[in-house]
C-alpha positions as CSV (number, residue, x, y, z in Angstrom):
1,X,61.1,-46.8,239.5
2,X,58.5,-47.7,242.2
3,X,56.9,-44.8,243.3
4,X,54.0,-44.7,246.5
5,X,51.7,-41.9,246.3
6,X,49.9,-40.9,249.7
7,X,47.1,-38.7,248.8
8,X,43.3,-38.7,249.8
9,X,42.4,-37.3,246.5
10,X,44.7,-39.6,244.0
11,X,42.2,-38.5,241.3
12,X,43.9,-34.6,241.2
13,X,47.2,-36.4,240.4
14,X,45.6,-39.0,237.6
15,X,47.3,-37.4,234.8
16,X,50.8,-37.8,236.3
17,X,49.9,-41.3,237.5
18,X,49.0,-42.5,233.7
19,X,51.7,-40.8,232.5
20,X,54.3,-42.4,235.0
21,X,52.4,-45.8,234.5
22,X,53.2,-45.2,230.6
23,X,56.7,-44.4,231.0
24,X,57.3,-47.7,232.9
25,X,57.4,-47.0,236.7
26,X,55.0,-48.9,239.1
27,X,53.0,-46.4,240.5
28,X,51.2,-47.4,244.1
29,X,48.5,-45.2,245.2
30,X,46.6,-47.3,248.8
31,X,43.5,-45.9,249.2
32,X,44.2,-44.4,252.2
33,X,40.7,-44.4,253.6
34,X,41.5,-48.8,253.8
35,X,44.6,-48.8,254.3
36,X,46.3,-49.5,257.6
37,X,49.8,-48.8,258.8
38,X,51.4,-52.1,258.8
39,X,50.2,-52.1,255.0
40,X,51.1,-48.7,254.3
41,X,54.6,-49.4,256.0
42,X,54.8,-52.3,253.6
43,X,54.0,-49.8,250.7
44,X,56.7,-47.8,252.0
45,X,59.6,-50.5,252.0
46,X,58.7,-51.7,248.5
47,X,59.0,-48.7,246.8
48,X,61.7,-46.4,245.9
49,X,60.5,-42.8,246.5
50,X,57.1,-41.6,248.1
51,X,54.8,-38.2,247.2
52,X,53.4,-37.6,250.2
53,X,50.3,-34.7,250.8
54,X,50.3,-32.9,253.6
55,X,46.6,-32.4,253.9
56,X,44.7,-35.4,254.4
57,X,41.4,-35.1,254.8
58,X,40.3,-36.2,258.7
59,X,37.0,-38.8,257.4
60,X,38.1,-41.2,260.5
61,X,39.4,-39.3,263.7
62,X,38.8,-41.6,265.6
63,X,40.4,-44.9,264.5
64,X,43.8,-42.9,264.1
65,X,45.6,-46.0,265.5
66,X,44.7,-48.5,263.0
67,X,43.8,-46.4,259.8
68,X,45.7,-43.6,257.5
69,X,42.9,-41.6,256.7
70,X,42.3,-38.4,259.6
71,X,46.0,-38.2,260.0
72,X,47.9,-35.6,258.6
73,X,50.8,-36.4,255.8
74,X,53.2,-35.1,258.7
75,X,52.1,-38.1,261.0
76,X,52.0,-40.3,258.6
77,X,56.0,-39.4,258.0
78,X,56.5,-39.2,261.7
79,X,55.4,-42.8,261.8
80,X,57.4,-44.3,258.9
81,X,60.6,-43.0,260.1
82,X,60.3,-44.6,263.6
83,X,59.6,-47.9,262.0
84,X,63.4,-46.9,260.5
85,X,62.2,-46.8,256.9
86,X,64.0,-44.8,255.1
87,X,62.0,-44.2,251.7
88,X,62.8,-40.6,250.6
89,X,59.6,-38.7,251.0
90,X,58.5,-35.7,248.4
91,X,56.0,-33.8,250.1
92,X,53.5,-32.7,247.5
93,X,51.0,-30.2,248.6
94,X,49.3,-27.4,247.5
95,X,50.9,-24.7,249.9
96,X,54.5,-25.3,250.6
97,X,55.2,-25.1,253.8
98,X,57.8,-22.8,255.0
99,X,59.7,-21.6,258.0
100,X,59.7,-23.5,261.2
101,X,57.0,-25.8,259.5
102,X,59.6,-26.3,256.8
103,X,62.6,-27.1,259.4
104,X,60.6,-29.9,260.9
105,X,59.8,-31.6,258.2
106,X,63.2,-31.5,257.0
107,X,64.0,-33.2,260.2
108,X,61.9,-35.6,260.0
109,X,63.9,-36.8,257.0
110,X,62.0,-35.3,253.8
111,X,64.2,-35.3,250.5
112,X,61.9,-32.5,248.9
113,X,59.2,-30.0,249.2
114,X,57.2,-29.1,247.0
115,X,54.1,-26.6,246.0
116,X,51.6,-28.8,243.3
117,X,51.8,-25.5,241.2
118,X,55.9,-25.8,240.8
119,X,55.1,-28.7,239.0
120,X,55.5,-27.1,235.5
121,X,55.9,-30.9,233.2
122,X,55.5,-33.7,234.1
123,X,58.7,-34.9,232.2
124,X,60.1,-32.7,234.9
125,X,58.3,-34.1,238.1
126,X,59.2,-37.7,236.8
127,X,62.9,-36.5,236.4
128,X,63.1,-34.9,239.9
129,X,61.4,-37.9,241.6
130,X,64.0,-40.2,239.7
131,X,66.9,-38.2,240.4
132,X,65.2,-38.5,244.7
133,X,65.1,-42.3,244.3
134,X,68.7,-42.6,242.6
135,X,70.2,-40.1,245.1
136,X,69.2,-42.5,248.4
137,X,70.2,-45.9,246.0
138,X,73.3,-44.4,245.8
139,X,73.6,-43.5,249.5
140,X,72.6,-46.6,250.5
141,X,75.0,-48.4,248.9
């Protein structure tokens, strides 16, 4: 499984990168401080699921065209779905959202939401990301 984590803080998430990396999968994690979007769209259409935080830190507000970094993780999905990419998208972030936040990223075409603290293995967050990725293979096809 190819997986592309989005996260401005990839360090808080090592231990589940080295653990997916030793169960096989090709884990991408751009630094999103470099990274532009015609890369990061590249990312995207290479991989076969995306984690994606919500809460990206804003370091570079003001070069929002050309670089990730200052844009939230709901832009960031905003702009992969108009390019028509349809990687299915795990929003990983510390608070859940929920209600009408909820509703509009579920519009925007996320698969799954989840709090960092319902990840209780990671055997478990490796089986629910596979199960993502298999799920749109299968619809796909």
């Amino acid at each position: 499984m190819k997986i592309l984590f989005i996260d401005d803080h990839p360090y808080s998430m090592k231990n589940a990168l080295l653990f997916m990396r030793e169960k096989g999968d090709l884990v991408d994690c751009p630094d999103v401080g470099t990274c532009n979007w015609i890369d990061l769209l590249e990312h995207a259409r290479k991989s076969d699921v995306m984690v994606l935080d919500l809460k990206l830190e804003p370091n570079n507000l003001f070069d929002d065209s050309v670089r990730v970094v200052g844009q939230m993780g709901e832009e960031i999905l905003r702009r992969i779905r108009s390019a028509h990419c349809r990687i299915p998208v795990v929003i990983l972030s510390r608070l859940a959202p929920e209600g009408a936040d909820r509703v509009r990223l579920q519009r925007l075409g996320v698969t799954l939401i989840l709090a960092k603290s319902q990840m209780t293995s990671l055997n478990e967050f490796r089986e629910t990301l596979s199960r993502v990725a298999a799920s749109a293979a299968a619809q796909e096809k």
